[in-house]
KOLRO-483255 format. One record per residue: chain; x, y, z of N, C-alpha, C, O in turn; residue in three letters; residue number from 1. Coordinates in Angstrom, 1 decimal, always signed. Example, Ala and Ser with C-alpha at 12.3 -4.5 7.8 and 13.67 -1.06 7.14 Angstrom:
BEGIN
+------+--------+--------+--------+--------+---------+--------+--------+--------+--------+--------+--------+--------+------+-----+
: unit :  neast : nnorth :    nup : caeast : canorth :   caup :  ceast : cnorth :    cup :  oeast : onorth :    oup : code : pos :
+------+--------+--------+--------+--------+---------+--------+--------+--------+--------+--------+--------+--------+------+-----+
:    A :  +13.2 :   -5.7 :   +7.8 :  +12.3 :    -4.5 :   +7.8 :  +13.2 :   -3.3 :   +7.8 :  +14.2 :   -3.3 :   +8.5 :  Ala :   1 :
:    A :  +12.8 :   -2.2 :   +7.1 :  +13.7 :    -1.1 :   +7.1 :  +12.9 :   +0.0 :   +7.9 :  +13.4 :   +1.1 :   +8.0 :  Ser :   2 :
+------+--------+--------+--------+--------+---------+--------+--------+--------+--------+--------+--------+--------+------+-----+
REM end
This chain:
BEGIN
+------+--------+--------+--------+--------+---------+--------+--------+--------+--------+--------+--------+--------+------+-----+
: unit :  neast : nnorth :    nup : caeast : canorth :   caup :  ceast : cnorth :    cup :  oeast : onorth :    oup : code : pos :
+------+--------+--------+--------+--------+---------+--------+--------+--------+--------+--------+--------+--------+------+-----+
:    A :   +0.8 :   -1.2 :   +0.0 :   +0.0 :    +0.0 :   +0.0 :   +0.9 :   +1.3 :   +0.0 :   +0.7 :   +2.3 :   -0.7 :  Unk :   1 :
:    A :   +2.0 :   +1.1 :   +0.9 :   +2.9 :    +2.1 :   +0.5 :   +3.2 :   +2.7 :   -0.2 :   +3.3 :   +3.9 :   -0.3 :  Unk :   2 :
:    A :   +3.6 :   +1.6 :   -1.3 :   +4.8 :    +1.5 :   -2.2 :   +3.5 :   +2.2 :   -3.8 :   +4.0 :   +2.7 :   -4.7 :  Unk :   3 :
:    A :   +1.8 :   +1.9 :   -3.7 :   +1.4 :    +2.4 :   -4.0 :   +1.1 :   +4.2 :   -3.8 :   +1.0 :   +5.1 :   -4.7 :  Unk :   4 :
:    A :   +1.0 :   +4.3 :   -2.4 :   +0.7 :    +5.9 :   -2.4 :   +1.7 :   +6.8 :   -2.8 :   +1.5 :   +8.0 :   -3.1 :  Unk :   5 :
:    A :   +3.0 :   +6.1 :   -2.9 :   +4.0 :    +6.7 :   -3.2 :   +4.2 :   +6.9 :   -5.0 :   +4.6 :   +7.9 :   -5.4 :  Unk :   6 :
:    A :   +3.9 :   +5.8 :   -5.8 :   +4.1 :    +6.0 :   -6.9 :   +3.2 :   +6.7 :   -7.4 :   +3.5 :   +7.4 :   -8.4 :  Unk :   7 :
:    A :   +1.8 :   +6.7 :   -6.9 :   +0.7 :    +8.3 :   -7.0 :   +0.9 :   +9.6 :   -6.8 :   +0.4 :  +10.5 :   -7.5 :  Unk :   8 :
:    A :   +1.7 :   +9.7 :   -5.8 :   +2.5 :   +10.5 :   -5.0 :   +3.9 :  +11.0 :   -6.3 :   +4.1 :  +12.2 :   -6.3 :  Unk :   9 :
:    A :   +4.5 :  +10.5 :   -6.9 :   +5.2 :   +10.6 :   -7.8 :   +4.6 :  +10.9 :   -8.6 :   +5.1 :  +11.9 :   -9.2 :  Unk :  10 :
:    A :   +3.3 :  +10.4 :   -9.2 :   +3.1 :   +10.8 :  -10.6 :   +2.3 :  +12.2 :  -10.6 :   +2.2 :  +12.8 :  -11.7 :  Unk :  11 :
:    A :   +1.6 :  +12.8 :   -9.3 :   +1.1 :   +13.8 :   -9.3 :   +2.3 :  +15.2 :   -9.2 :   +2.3 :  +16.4 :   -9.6 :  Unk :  12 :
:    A :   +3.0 :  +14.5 :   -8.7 :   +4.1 :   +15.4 :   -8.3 :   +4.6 :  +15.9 :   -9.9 :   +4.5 :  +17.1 :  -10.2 :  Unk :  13 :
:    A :   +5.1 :  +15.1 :  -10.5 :   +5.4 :   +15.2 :  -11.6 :   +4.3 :  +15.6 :  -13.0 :   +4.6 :  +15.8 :  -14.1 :  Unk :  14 :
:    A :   +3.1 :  +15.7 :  -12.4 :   +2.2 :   +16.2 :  -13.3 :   +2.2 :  +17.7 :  -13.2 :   +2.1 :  +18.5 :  -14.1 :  Unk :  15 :
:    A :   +2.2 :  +17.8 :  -11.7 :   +2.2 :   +19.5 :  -11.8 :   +3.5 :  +20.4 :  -12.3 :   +3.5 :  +21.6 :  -12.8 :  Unk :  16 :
:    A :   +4.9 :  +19.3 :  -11.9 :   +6.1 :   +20.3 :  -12.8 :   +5.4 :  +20.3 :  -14.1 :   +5.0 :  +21.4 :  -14.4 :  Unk :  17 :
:    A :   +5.2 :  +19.2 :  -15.1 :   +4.9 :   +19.7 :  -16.6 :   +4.4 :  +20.8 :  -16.3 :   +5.1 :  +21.8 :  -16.3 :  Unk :  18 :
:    A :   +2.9 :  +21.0 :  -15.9 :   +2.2 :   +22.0 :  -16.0 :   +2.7 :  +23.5 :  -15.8 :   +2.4 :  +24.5 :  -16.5 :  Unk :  19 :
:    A :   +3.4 :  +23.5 :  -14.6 :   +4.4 :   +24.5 :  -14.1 :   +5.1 :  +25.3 :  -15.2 :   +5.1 :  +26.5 :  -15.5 :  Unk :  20 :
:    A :   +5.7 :  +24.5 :  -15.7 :   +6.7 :   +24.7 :  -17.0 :   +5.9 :  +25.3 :  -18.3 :   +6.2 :  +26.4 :  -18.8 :  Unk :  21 :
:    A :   +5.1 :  +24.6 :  -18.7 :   +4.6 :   +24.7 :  -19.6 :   +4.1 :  +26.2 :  -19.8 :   +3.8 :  +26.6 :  -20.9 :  Unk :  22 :
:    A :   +4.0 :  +26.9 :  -18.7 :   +3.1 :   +27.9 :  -18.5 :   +4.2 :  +29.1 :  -18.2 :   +3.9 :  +30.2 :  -17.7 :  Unk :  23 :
:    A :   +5.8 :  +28.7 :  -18.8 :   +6.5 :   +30.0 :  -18.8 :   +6.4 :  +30.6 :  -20.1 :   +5.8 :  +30.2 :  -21.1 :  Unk :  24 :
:    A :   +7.2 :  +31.7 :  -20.0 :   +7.1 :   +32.2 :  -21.1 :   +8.3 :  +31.2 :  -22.7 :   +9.4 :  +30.7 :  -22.4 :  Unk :  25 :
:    A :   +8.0 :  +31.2 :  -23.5 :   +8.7 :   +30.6 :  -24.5 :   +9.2 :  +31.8 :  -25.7 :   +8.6 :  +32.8 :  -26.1 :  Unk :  26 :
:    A :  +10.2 :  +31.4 :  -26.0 :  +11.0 :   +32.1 :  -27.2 :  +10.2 :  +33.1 :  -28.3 :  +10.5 :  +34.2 :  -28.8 :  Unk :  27 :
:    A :   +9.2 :  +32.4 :  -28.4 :   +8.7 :   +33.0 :  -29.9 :   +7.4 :  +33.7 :  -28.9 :   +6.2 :  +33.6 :  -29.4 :  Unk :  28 :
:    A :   +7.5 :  +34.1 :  -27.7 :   +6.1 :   +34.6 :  -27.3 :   +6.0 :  +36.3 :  -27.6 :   +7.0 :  +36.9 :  -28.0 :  Unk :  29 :
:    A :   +4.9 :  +36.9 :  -27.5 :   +5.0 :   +38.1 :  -27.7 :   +5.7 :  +39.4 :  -26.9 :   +6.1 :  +40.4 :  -27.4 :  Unk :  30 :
:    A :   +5.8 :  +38.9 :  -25.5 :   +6.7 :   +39.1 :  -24.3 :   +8.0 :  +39.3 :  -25.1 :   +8.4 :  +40.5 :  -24.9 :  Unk :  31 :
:    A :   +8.7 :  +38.7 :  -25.7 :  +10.0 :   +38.4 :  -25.9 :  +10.5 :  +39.4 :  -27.8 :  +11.3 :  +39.9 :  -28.5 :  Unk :  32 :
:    A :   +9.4 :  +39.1 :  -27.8 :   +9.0 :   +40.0 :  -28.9 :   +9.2 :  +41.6 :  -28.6 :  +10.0 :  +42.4 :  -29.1 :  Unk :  33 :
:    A :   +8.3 :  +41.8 :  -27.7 :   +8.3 :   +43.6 :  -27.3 :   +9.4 :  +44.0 :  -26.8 :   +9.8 :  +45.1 :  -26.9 :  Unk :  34 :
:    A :  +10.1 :  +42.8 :  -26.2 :  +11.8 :   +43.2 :  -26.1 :  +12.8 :  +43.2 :  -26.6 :  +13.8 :  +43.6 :  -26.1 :  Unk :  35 :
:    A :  +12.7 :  +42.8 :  -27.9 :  +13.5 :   +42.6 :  -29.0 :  +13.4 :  +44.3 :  -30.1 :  +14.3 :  +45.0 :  -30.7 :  Unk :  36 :
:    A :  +11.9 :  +44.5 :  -30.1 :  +11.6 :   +46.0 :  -30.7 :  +12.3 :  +46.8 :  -30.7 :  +12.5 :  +47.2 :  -29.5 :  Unk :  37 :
:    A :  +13.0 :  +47.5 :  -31.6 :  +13.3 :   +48.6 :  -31.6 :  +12.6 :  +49.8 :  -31.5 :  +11.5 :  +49.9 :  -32.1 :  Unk :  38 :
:    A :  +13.0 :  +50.8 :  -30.7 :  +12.0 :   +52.1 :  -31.1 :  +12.6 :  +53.0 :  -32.3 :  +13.7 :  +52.6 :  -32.4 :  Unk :  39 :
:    A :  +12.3 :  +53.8 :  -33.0 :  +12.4 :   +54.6 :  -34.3 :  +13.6 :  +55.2 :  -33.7 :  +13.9 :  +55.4 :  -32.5 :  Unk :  40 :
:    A :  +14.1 :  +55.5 :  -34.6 :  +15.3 :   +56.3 :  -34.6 :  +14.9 :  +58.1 :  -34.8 :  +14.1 :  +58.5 :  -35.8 :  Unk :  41 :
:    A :  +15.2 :  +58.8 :  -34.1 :  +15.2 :   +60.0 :  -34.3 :  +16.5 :  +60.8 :  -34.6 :  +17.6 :  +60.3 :  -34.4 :  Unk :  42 :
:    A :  +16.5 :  +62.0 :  -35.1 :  +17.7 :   +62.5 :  -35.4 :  +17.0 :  +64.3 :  -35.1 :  +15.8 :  +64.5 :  -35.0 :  Unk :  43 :
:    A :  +18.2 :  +65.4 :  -34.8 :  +17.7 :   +66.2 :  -34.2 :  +19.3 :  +67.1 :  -34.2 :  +20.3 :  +66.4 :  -33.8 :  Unk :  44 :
:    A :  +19.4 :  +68.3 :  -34.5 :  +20.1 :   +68.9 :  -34.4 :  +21.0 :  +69.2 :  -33.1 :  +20.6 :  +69.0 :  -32.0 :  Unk :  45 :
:    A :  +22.2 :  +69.5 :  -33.5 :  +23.2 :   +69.9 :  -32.2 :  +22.6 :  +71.2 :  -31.6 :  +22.1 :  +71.2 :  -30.5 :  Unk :  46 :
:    A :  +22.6 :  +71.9 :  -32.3 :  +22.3 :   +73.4 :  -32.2 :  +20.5 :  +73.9 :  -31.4 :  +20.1 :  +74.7 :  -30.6 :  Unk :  47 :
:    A :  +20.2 :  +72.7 :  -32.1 :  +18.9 :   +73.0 :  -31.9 :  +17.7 :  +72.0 :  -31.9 :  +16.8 :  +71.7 :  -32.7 :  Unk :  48 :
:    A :  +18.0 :  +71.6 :  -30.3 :  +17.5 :   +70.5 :  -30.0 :  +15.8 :  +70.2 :  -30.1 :  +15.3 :  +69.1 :  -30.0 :  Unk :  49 :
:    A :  +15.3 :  +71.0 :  -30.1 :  +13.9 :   +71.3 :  -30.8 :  +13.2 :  +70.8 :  -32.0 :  +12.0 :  +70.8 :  -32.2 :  Unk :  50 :
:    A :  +14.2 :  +70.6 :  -32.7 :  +14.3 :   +70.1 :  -34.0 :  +14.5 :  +68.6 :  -34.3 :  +15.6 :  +68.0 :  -34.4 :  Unk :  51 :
:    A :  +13.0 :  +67.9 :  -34.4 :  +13.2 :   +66.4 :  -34.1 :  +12.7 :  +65.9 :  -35.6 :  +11.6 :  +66.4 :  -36.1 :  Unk :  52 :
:    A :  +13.4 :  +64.8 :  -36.4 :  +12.9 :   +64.6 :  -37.0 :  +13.3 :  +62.8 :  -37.3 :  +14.3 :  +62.4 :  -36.7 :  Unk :  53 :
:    A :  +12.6 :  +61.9 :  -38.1 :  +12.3 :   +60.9 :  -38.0 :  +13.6 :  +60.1 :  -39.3 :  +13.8 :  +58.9 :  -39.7 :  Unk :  54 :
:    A :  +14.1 :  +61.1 :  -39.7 :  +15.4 :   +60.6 :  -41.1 :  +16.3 :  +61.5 :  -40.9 :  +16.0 :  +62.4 :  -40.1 :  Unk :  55 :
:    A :  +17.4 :  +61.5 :  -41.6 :  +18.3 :   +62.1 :  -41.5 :  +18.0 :  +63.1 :  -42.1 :  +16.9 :  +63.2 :  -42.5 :  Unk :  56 :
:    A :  +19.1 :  +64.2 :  -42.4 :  +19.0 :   +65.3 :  -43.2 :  +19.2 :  +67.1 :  -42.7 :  +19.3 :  +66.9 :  -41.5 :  Unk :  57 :
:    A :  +19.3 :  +68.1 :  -42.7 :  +19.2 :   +69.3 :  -42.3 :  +18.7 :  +70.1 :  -41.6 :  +17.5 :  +69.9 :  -41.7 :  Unk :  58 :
:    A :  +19.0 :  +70.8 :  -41.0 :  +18.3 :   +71.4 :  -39.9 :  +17.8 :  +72.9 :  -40.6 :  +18.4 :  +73.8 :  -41.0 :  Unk :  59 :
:    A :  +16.3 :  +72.5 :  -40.5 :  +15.7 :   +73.7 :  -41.2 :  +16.1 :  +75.3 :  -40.8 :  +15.7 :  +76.2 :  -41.6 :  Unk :  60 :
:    A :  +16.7 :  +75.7 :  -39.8 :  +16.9 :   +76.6 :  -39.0 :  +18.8 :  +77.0 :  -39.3 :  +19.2 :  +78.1 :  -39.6 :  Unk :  61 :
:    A :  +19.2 :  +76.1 :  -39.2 :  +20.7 :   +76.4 :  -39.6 :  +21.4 :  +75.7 :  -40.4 :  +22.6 :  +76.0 :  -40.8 :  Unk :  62 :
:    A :  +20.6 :  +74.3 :  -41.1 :  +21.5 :   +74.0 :  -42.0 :  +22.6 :  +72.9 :  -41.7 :  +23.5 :  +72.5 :  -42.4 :  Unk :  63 :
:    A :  +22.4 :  +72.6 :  -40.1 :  +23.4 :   +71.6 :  -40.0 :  +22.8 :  +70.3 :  -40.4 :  +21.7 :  +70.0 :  -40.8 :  Unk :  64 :
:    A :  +24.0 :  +69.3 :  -39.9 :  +23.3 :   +68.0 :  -40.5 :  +23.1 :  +67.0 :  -38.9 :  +23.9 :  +66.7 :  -38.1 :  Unk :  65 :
:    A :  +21.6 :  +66.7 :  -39.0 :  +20.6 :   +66.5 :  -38.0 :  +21.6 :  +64.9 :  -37.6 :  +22.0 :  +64.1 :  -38.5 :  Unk :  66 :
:    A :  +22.0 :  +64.7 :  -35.8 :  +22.4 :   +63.2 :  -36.0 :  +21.9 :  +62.8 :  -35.4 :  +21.0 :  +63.5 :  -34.9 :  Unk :  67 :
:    A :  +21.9 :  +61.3 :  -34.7 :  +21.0 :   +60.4 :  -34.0 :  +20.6 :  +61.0 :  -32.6 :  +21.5 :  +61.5 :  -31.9 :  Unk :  68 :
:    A :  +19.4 :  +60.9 :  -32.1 :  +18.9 :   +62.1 :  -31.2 :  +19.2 :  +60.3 :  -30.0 :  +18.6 :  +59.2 :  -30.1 :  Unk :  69 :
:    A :  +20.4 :  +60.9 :  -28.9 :  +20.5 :   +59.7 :  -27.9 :  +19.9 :  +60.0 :  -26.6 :  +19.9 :  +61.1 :  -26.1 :  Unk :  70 :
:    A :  +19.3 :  +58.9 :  -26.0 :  +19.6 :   +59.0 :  -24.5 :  +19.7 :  +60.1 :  -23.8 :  +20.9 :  +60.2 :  -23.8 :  Unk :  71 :
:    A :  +19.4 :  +60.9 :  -23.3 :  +19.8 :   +61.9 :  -22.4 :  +20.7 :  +61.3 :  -21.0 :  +19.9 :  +60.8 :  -20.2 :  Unk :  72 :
:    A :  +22.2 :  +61.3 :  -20.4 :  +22.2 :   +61.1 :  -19.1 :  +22.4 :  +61.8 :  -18.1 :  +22.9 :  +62.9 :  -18.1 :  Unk :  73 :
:    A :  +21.8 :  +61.3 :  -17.0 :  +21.8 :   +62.1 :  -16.1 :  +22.9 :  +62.6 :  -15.3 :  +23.7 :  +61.7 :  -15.0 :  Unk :  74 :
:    A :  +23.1 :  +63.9 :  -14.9 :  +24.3 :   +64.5 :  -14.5 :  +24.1 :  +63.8 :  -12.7 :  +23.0 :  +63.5 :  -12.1 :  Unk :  75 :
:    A :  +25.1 :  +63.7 :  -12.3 :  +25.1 :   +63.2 :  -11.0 :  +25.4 :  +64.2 :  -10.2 :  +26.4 :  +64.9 :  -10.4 :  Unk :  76 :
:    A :  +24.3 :  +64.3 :   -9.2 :  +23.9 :   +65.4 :   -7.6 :  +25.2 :  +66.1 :   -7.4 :  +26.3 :  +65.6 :   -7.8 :  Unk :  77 :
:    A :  +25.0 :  +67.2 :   -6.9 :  +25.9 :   +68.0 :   -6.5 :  +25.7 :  +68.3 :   -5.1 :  +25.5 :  +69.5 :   -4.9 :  Unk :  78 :
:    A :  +25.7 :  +67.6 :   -4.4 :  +25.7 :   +67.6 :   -2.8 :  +27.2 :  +67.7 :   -2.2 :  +28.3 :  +67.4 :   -2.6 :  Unk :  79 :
:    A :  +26.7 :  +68.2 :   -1.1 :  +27.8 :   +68.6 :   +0.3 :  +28.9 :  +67.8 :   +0.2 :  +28.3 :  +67.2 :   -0.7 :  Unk :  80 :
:    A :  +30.3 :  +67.1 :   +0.2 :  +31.1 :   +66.7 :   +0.8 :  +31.2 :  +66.5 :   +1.9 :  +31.7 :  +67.4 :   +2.5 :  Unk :  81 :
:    A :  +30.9 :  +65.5 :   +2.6 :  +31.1 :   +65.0 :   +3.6 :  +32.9 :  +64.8 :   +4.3 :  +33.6 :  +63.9 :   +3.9 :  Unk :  82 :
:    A :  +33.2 :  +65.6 :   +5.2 :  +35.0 :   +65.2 :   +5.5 :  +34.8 :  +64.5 :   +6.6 :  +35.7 :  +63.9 :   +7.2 :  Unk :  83 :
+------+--------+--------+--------+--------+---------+--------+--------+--------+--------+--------+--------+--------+------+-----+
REM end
């Protein structure tokens, strides 16, 4: 009887990992997809950052040549010095 509740005991056990599993995300899901996306490239003048445009090309205002509009980073705090 043991040796029965145990091998029930095993196969339920083992029914819920499949299920468990089965229910992550996989390669080709849409999840993995939106992270793969690229966002549009923008381009945008040195001079004149106001100036956003979707291709390359001139900046209507001065004429320069518009380049890849990046990231902004952020400048790090200017607090006290601690001695």
């Amino acid at each position: 009887m043991k040796k029965a509740m145990s091998i029930v005991f095993a196969l339920v056990l083992s029914g819920f990992t499949a299920f468990s599993v089965s229910g992550q995300t996989k390669p080709g899901s849409d999840t993995t997809k939106m992270k793969k996306m690229k966002m549009p490239v923008q381009y945008t003048c040195t001079m004149h950052p106001e100036v956003i445009s979707n291709k390359p090309g001139k900046c209507p205002k001065c004429g320069m040549t518009l380049v890849k509009k990046t990231k902004a980073k952020s400048k790090p705090a200017m607090g006290k010095m601690k001695m």
